[in-house]
N, C-alpha and C positions, 0 to 999 in steps of 0.2 A: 495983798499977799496972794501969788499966786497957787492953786490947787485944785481939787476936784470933788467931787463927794461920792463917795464909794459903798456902794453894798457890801456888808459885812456880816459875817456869821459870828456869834460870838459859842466859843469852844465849850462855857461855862453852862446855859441855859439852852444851846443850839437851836437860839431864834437870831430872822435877819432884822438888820435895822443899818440907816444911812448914818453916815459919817461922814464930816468935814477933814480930809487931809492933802494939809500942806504939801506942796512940792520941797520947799528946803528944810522939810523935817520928815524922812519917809520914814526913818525907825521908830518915830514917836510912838509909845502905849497907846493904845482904846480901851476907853472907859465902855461897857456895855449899859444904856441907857436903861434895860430894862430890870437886871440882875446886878450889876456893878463889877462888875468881873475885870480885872484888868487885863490884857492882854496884847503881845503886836501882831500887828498884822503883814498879807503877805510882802510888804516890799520889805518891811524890814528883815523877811528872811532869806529875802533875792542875794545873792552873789553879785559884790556891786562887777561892774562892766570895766572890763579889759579896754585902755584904752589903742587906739587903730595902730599900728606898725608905720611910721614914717614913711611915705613915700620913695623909693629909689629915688636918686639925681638922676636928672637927665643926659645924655651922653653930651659934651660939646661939642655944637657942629664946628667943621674945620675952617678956616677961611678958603674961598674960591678959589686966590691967587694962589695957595698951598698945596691944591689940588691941580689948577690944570696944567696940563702938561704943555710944555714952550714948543711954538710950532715949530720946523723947520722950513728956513728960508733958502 
């Protein structure tokens, strides 16, 4: 399982202590090891992320022969 272990403050006792949190569970509760306190932490109260606006289409280049112009002979 991929994640990180994170310094965390608990709101209840406001002492820090490390934490194991998963990346595919970032709202999950913290137990505080010292006090018992439950609480989330900050991703859980991140604003999840707006996904990117599609790229424009490219414009289609024209064909050569639509473009040049027939010489005069």
């Amino acid at each position: 399982m991929k994640g990180t272990q994170r310094r965390l403050e608990c709101p209840g006792c406001g002492k820090a202590f490390f934490a194991w949190r998963p990346e595919d569970l970032p709202g999950a509760k913290v137990k505080c090891y010292l006090c018992g306190n439950q609480f989330e932490d900050e991703a859980a109260r991140r604003k999840p992320a707006t996904p990117a606006a599609p790229p424009a289409p490219a414009p289609a280049a024209a064909p050569a022969a639509a473009t040049a112009e027939p010489k005069a002979s």
